[in-house]
C-alpha positions as CSV (number, residue, x, y, z in Angstrom):
1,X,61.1,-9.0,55.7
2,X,61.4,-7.8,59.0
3,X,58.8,-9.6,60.5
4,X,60.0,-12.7,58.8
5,X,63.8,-12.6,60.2
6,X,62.9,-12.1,63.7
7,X,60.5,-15.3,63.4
8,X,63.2,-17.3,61.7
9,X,65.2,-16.0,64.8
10,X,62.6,-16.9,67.4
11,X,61.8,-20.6,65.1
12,X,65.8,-21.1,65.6
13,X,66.7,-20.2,69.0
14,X,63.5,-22.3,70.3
15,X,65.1,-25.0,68.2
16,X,68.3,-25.2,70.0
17,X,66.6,-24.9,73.9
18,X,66.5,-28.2,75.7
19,X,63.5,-30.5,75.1
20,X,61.3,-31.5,77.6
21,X,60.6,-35.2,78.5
22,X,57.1,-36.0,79.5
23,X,56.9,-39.3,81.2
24,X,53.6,-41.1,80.8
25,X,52.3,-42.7,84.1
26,X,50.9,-46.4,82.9
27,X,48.7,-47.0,86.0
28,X,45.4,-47.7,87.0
29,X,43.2,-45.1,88.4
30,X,43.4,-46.5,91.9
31,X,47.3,-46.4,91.7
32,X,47.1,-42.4,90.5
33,X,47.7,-40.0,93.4
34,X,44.8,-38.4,94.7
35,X,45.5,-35.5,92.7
36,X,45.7,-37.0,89.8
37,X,42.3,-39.2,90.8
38,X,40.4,-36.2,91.4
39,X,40.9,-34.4,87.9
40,X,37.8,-34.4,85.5
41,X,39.8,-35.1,82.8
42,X,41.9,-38.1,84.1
43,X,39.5,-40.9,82.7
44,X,40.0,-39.9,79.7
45,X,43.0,-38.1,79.0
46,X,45.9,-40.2,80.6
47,X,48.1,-40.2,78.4
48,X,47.7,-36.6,76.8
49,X,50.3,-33.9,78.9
50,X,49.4,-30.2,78.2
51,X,52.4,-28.1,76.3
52,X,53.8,-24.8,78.2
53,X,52.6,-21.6,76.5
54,X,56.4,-21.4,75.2
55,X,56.1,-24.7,73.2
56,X,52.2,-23.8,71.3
57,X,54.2,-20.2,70.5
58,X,57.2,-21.3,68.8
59,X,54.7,-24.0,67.3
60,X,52.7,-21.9,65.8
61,X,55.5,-19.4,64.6
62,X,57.2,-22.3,62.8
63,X,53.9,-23.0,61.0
64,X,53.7,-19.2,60.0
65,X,57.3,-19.3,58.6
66,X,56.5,-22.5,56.9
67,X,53.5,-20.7,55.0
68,X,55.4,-17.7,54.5
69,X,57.8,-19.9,52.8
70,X,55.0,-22.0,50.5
71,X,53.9,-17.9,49.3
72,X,56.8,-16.3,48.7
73,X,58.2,-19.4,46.5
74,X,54.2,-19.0,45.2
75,X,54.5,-16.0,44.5
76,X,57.8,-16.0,42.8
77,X,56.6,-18.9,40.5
78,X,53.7,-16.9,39.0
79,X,55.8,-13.6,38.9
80,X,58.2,-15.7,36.7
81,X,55.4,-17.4,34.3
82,X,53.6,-13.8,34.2
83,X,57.0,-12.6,33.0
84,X,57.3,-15.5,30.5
85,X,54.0,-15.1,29.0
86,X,55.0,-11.2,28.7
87,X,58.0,-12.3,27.0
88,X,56.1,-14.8,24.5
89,X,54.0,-12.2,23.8
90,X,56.8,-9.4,23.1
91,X,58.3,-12.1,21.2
92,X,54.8,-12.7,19.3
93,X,54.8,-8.8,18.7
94,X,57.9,-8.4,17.5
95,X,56.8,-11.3,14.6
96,X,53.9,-9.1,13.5
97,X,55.9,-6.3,13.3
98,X,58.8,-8.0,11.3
99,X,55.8,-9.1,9.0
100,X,54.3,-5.7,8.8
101,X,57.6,-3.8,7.6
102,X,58.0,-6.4,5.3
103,X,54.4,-5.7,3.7
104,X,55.1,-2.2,4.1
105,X,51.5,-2.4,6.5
106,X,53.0,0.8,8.6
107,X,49.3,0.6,10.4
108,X,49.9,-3.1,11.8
109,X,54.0,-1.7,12.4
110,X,52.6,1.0,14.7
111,X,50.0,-1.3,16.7
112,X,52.2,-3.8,16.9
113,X,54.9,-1.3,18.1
114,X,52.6,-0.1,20.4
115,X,52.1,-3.3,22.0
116,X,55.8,-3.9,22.2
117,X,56.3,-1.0,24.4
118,X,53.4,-1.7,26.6
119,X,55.2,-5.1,26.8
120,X,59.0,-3.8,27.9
121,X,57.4,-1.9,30.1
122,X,55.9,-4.7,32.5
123,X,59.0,-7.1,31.4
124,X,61.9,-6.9,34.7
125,X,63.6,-9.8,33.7
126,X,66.6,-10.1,31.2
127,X,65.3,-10.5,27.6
128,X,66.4,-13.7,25.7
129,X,69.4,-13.0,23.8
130,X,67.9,-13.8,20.1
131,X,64.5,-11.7,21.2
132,X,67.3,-8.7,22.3
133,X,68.8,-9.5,18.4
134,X,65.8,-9.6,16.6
135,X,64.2,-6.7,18.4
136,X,67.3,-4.5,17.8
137,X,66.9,-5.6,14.4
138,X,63.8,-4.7,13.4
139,X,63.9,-1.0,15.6
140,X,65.7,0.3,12.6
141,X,63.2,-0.7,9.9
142,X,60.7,0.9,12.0
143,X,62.5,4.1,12.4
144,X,62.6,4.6,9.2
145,X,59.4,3.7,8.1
146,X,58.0,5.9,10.9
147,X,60.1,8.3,9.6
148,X,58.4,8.1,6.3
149,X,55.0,7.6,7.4
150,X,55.2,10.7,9.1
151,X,56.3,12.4,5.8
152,X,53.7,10.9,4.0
153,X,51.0,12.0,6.7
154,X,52.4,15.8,6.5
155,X,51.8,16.0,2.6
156,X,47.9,14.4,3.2
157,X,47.5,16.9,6.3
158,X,49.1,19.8,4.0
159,X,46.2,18.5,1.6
160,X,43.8,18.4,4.1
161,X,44.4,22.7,5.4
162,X,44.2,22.6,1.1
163,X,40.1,21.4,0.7
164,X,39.2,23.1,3.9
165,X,40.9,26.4,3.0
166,X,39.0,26.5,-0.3
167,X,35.6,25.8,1.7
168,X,34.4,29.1,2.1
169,X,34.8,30.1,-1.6
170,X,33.2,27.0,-3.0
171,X,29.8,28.0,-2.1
172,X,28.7,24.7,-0.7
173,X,25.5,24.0,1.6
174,X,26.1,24.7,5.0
175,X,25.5,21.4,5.7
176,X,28.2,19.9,2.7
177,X,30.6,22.3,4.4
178,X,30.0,20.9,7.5
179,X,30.8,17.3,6.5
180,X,33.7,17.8,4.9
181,X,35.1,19.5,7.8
182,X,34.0,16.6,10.2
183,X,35.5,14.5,7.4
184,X,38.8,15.5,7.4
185,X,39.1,16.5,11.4
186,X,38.2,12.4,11.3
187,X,41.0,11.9,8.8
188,X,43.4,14.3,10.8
189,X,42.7,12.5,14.2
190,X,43.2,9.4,12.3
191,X,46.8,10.0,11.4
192,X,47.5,11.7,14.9
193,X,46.6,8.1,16.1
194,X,48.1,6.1,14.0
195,X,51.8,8.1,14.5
196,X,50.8,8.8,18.2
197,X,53.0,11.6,17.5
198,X,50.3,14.9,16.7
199,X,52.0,16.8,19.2
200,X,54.8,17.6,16.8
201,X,52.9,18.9,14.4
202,X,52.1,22.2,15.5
203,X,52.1,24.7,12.7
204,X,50.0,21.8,10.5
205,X,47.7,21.5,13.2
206,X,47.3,25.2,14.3
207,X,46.8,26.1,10.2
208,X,43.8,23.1,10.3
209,X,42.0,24.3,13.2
210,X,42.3,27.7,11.6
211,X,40.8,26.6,8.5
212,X,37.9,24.4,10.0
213,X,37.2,27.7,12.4
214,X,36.9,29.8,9.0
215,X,34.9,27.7,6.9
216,X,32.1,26.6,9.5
217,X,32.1,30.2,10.5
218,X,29.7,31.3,7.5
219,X,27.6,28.5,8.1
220,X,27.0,29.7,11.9
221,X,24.1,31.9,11.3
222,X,21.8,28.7,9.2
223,X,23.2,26.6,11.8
224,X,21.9,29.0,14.8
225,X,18.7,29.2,12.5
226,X,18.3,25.3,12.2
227,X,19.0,25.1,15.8
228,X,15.8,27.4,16.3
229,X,13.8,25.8,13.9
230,X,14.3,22.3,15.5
231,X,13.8,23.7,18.7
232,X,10.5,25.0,17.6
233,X,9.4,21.3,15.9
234,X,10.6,19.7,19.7
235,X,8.1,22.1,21.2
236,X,5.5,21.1,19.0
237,X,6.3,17.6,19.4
238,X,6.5,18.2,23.1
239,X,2.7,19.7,23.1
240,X,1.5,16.9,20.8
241,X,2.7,14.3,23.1
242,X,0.9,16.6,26.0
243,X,-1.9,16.3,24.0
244,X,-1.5,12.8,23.2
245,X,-1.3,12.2,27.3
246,X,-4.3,14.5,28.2
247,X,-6.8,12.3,26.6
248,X,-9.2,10.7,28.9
249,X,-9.3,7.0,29.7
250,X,-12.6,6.2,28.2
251,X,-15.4,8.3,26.2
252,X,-13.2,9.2,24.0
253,X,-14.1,10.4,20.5
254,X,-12.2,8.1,18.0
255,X,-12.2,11.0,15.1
256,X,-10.0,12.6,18.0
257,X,-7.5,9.7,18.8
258,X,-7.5,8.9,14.6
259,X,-6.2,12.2,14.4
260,X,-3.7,12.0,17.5
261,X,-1.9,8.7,16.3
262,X,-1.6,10.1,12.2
263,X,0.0,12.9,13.7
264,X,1.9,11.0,16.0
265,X,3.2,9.0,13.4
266,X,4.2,11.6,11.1
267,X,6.1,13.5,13.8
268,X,7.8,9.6,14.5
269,X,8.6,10.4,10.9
270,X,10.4,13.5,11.0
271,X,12.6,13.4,14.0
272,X,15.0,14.8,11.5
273,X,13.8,18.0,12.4
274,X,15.0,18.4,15.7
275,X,18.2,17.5,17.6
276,X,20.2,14.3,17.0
277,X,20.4,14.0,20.9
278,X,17.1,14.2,21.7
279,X,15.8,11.8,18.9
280,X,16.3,8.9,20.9
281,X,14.2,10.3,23.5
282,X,11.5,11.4,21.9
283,X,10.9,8.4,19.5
284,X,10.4,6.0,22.7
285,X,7.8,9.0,23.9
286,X,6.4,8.7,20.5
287,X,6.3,4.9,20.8
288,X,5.0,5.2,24.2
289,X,2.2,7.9,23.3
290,X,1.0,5.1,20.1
291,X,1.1,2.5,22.5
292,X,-1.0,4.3,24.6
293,X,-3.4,5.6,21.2
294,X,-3.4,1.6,20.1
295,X,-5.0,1.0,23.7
296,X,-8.0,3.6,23.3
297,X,-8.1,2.1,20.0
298,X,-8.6,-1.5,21.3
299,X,-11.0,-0.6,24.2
300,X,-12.9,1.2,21.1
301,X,-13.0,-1.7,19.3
302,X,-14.3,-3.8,21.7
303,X,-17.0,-1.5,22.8
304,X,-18.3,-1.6,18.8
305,X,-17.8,-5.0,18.8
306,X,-19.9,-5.6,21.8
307,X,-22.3,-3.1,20.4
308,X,-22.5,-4.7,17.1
309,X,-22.7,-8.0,18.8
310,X,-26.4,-7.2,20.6
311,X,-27.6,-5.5,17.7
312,X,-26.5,-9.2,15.5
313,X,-28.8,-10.4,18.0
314,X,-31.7,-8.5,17.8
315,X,-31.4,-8.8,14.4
316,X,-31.7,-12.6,14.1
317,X,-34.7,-12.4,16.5
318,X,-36.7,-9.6,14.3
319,X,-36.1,-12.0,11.2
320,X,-37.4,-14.9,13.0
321,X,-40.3,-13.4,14.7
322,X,-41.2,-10.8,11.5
323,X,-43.9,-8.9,13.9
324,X,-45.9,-5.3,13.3
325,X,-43.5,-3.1,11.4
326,X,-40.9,-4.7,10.5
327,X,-39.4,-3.1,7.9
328,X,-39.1,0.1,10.4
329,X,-37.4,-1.8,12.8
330,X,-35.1,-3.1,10.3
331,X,-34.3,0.6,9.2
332,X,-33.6,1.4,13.0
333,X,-31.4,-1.1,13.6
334,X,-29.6,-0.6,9.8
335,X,-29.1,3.6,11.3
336,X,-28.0,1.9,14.6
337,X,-25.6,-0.4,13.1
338,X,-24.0,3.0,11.0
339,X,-24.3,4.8,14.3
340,X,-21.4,2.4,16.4
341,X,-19.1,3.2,14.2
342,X,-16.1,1.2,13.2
343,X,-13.8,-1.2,14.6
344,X,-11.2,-3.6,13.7
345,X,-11.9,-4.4,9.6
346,X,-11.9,-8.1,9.8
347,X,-14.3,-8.0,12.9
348,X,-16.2,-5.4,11.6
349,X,-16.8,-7.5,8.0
350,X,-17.7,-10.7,9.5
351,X,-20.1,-9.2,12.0
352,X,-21.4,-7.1,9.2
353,X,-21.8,-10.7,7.4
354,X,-23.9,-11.6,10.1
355,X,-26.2,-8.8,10.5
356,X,-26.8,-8.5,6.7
357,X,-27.9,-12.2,6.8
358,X,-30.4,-11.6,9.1
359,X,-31.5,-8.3,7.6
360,X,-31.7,-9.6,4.4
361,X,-33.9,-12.6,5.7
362,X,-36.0,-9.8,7.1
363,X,-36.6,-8.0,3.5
364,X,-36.4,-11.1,2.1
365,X,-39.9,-12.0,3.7
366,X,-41.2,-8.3,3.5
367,X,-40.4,-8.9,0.0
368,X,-42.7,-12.0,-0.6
369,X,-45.3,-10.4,1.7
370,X,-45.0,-6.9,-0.6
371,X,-45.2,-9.5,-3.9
372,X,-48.4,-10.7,-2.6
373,X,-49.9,-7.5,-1.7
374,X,-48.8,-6.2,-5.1
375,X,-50.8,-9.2,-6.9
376,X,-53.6,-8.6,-4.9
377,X,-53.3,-4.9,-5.9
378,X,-53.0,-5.8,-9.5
379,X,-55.9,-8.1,-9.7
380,X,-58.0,-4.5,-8.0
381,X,-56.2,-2.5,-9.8
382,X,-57.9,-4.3,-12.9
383,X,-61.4,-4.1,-11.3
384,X,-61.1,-0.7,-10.6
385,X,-59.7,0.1,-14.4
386,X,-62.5,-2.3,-15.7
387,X,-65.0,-0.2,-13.7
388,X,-63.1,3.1,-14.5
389,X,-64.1,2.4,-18.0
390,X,-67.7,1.0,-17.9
391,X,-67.9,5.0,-16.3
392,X,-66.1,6.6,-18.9
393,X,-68.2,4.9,-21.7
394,X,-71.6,5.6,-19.9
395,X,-70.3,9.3,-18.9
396,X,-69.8,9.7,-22.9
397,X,-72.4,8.1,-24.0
398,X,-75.5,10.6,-25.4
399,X,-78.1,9.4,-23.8
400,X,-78.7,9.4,-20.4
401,X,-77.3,7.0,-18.0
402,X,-79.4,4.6,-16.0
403,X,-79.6,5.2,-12.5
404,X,-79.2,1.5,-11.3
405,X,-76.1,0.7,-13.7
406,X,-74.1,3.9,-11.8
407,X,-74.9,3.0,-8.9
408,X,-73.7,-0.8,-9.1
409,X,-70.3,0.7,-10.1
410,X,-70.1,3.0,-7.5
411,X,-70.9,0.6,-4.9
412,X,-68.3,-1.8,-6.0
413,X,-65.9,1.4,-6.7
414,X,-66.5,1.9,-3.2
415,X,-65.7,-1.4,-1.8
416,X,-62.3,-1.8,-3.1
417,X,-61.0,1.2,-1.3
418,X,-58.2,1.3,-3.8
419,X,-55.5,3.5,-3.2
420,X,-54.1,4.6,-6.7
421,X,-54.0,8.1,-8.1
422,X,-54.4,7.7,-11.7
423,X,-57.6,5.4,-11.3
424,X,-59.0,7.6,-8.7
425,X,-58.2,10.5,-11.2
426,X,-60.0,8.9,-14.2
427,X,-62.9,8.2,-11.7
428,X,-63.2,11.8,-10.9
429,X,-62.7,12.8,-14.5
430,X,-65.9,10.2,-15.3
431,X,-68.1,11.0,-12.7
432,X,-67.0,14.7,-13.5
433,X,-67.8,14.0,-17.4
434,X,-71.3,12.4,-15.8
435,X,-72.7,15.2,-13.8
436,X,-71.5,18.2,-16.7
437,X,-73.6,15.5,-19.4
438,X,-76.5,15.8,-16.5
439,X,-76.4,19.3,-16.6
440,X,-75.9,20.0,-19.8
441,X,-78.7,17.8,-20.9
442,X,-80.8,19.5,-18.5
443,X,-80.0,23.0,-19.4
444,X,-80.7,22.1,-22.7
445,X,-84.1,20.5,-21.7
446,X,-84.9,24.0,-19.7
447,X,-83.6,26.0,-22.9
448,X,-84.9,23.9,-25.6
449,X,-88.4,26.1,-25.7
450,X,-86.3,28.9,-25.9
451,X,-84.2,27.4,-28.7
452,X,-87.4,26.1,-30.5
453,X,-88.2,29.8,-30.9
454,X,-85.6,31.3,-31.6
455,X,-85.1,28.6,-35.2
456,X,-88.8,29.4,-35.8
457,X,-88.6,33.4,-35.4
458,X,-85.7,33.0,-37.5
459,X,-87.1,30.9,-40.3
460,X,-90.2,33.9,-40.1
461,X,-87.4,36.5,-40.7
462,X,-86.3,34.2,-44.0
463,X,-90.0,34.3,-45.8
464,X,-90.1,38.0,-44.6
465,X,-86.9,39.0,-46.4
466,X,-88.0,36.2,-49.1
467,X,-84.0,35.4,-49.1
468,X,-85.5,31.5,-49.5
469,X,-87.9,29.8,-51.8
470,X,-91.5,29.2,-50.5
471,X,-91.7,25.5,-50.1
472,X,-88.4,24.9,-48.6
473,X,-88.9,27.2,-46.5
474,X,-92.2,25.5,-45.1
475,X,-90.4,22.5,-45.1
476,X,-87.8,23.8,-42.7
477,X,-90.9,25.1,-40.8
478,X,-92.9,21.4,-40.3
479,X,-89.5,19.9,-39.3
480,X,-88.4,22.4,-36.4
481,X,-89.4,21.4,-33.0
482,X,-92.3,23.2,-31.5
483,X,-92.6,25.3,-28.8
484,X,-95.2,27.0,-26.0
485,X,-93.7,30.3,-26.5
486,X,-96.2,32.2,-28.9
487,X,-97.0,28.9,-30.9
488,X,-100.2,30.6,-32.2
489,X,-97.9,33.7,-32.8
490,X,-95.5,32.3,-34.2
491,X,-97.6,30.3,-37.1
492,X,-99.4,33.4,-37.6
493,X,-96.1,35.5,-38.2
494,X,-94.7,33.0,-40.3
495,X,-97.9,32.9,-43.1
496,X,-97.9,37.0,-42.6
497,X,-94.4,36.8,-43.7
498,X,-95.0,34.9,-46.5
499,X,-97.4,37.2,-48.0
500,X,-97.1,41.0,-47.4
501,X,-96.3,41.6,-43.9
502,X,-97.7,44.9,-42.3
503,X,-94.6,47.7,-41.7
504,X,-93.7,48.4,-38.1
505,X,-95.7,51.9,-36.6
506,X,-93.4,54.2,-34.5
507,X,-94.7,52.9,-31.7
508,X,-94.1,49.5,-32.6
509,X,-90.5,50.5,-33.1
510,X,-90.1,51.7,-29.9
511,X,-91.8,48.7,-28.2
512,X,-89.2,46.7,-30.4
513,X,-86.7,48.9,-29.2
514,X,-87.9,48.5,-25.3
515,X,-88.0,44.7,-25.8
516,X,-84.2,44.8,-26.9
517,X,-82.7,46.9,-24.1
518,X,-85.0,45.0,-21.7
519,X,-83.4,41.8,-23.0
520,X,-79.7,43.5,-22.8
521,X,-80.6,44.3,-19.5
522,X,-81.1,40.8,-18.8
523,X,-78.1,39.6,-20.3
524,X,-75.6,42.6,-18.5
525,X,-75.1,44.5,-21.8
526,X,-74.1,47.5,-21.4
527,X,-76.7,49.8,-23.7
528,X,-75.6,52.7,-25.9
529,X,-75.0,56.4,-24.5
530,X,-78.2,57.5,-26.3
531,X,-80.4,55.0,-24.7
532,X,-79.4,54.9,-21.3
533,X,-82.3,57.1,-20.4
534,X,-84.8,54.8,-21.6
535,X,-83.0,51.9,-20.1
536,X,-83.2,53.8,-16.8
537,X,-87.3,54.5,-17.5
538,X,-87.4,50.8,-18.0
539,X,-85.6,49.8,-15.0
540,X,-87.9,52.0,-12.7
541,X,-90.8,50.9,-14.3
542,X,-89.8,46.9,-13.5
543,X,-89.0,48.4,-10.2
544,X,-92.2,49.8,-9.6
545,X,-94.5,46.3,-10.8
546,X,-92.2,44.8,-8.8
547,X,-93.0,46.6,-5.4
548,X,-96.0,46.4,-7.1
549,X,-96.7,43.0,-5.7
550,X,-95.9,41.5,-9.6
551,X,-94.0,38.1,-9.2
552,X,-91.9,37.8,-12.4
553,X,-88.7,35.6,-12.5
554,X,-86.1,35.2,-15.3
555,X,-87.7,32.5,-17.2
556,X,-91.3,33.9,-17.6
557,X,-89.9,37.4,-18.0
558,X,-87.8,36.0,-21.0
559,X,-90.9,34.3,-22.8
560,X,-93.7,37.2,-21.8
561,X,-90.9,39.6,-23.5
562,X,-90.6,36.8,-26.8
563,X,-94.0,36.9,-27.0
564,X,-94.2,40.0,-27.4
565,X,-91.9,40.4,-29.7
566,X,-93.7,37.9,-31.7
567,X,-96.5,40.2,-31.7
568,X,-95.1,43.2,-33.2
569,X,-93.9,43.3,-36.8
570,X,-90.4,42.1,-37.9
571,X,-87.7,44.6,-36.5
572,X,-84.7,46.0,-38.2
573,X,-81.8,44.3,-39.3
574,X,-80.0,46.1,-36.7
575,X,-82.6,45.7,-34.0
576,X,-82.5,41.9,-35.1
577,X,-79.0,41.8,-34.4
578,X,-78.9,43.4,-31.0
579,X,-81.5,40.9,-30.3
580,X,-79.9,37.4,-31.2
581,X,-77.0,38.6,-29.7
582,X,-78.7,39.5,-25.6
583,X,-81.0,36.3,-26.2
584,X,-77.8,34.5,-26.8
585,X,-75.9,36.0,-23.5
586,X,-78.9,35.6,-21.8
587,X,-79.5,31.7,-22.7
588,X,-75.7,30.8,-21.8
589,X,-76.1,32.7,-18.5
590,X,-79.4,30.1,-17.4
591,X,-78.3,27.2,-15.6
């Protein structure tokens, strides 16, 4: 204000000084003085005369008073509309709260109370008369609802030290208790607010905190525990996500990262078990750490796709080529195929589309190839089977076989190579059955002499015992086969027998006796304790011929011993036995 009274001064007394008249010189330039003719500025300037310092000052203080002016009357113009609009707004206020007590709303009475004394704060003009009427009006009605609002509240807050008084004995969960006390400290707050007037409540509110500090202070010790307890599951989740961040960029083993994202998820899952406050945090480090398992994932799945890709390829080229082995390279590249493991399911099932076409294609030709080697195999098999049984019925057949017909089926047996156990088998078996029919046939040819004897000594022990009658008994004799052994013997023994036969000398009976052990010794009977003495005499004596220079071998020692037996009369029943029973052991013993 200062500063704008001594300008008014300065704008007024310049006012009232003198003016000065500048006279304009109409002339040419010629008819200037010289002075004037020699200034730069007189061509063009004439008629423009330069004001005195004094003038462009008061000048330009005029203009300043002028613009102080145009603000202040500015200013007072917006300080009277902001005051106006403050008034409306008191004015729209003081409806709402009229309205309110009329409702009996005491929640929109105390807001809108609260915004009529922000309002007559910042109001520094008079009040309209009927907004000062209406206002005083309605103060009263407030009053008294405030007044019993604020009874009302007491009894609820008296309620309220009630419940969380009878916390502690109602044997809640810690964590029940805990709600209801954050419950009603909500609700208590709530009232404070709405009567903006808690600060008069001090025994309520000191009984309150009282009773919230008694009833949480059971719960302390789960709560500490919890507290632990969720501290330990942040650890953990702290070293999974450690874990989680230690994996390496590539070569990683999926099983591994499988195993890092299911756990990753399920601790995503149970943020519950650690502080509210640091959920937040860790579930965008959980999203971060599956973000960063989904990208080992994806570079995993595009290596087995690439992988899978090439071995596609190979397969299409073994099923259009089919070369040497095949079917092995169709297993390697199956074991291949299992060995690149999985990667996305949709890729993975229409690759696996792809390579199955071409392995089946593969087998698929194998198959026709095996079909034709199996035909072919069938149509041998039934040659060889065919052949297997010509053998068999030749092998069991009781004459001989001819030489050329075995042969003919052994050459062809040979040529068809077949490779099939059970044929092969009964081929053995025939060829087996063949060679034991050859043998036997020719150990019975080599011990049919013996044989031959044997019936006909036999049939001279009948007619000496005269168990038979006569004629059949010669009958018997013309029909048995003859032999070399003692023929003239034999015949001679028989016709003695049928008569009287001559009795057996001692000396016979010991040559009878000799002949026995001697053919027991043959067989590898063991003889009895009283004759092992003679057997022994006998033994040295063979001994002896032999070093003797005598050449006897099995066969002629067998028939020079049956003929003599034929020789000497009939032996003993006894001797008989002992007899049969060492020619028998030694017949079965000659191959």
């Amino acid at each position: 204000m200062r500063a704008r009274f001594d300008t008014a001064r300065a704008l007024l007394a310049e006012a009232r000084a003198p003016r000065v008249v500048v006279e304009v010189i109409d002339a040419s330039p010629d008819e200037l003085p010289e002075a004037a003719a020699e200034s730069p500025a007189s061509s063009t300037d004439a008629n423009i005369i330069e004001p005195t310092p004094e003038v462009t000052a008061n000048l330009i203080a005029q203009a300043r008073f002028a613009a102080s002016l145009d603000e202040a009357q500015a200013a007072r113009r917006q300080h009277r509309e902001a005051q106006n609009a403050l008034v409306d707004g008191l004015r729209h206020a003081q409806r709402e709260r009229g309205e309110a007590l009329e409702t009996g709303a005491s929640a929109r009475a105390h807001a809108a109370q609260a915004r009529i004394d922000a309002l007559r704060a910042q109001i520094d003009t008079p009040l309209p008369q009927t907004l000062v009427d209406a206002l005083a009006g309605d103060d009263a009605r407030y009053a008294e609802l405030s007044r019993w609002q604020h009874w009302a509240d007491n009894q609820r807050r008296v309620q309220l030290c009630e419940e969380i008084e009878a916390l502690p004995a109602a044997g809640l969960h810690p964590d029940a208790v805990a709600a209801k006390v954050r419950d009603a400290q909500r609700e208590w707050q709530l009232l404070d607010k709405v009567e903006a007037g808690s600060a008069r409540i001090g025994g309520l509110g000191r009984r309150f905190h009282a009773a919230c500090r008694a009833a949480i202070e059971p719960a302390q010790d789960y709560f500490r525990k919890r507290q632990a307890l969720r501290e330990g599951h942040a650890a953990q989740f702290s070293v999974l996500l450690e874990r989680v961040a230690a994996l390496p960029a590539d070569d990683t083993e999926m099983g591994a990262v499988s195993t890092l994202r299911r756990e990753t998820v399920d601790a995503l899952r149970s943020l519950d078990r650690v502080e509210p406050r640091e959920r937040k945090a860790l579930a965008q480090s959980f999203k971060n750490a599956l973000a960063a398992l989904d990208a080992h994932v994806d570079r995993r799945n595009e290596s087995v796709e690439s992988a899978k890709a090439a071995l596609i390829a190979q397969a299409r080229k073994l099923a259009d080529e089919m070369p040497r082995g095949a079917v092995a390279s169709a297993r390697e590249l199956q074991e291949r195929w299992r060995s690149a493991g999985n990667g996305k399911r949709a890729r993975d099932q229409a690759q696996w589309t792809q390579f199955r076409e071409s392995i089946d294609r593969v087998f698929t030709q194998l198959d026709a190839q095996r079909a034709e080697r199996v035909q072919r195999d069938n149509e041998a098999r039934a040659q060889a089977e065919a052949l297997c049984v010509e053998l068999e019925a030749i092998a069991d057949a009781p004459d001989s076989a001819e030489r050329g017909a075995v042969a003919r089926i052994e050459t062809a047996w040979k040529a068809m190579r077949l490779d099939d156990t059970g044929l092969r088998q009964r081929h053995d078996d025939a060829q087996s059955r063949l060679r034991e029919h050859a043998s036997r046939r020719e150990r019975d040819k080599r011990r049919a002499r013996y044989v031959a004897w044997l019936e006909r000594e036999r049939l001279c022990r009948l007619a000496h015992g005269k168990t038979e009658d006569a004629e059949v008994l010669l009958a018997r004799w013309s029909d048995a086969a003859r032999t070399d052994i003692a023929a003239a013997a034999l015949d001679a023994r028989f016709q003695s027998a049928l008569g009287s036969a001559a009795m057996a000398s001692d000396d016979d009976v010991r040559a009878l006796q000799e002949i026995v052990i001697e053919l027991e010794t043959l067989a590898g009977i063991e003889a009895p304790a009283d004759e092992r003495e003679l057997r022994r005499e006998l033994q040295v004596a063979r001994l002896a011929q032999r070093m003797g220079g005598a050449a006897v071998d099995g066969g002629d020692e067998l028939a020079s011993r049956l003929v003599r037996w034929t020789t000497l009369p009939f032996a003993s029943s006894a001797q008989n036995m002992r007899f049969d029973a060492a020619f028998a052991r030694v017949l079965d013993a000659m191959h």
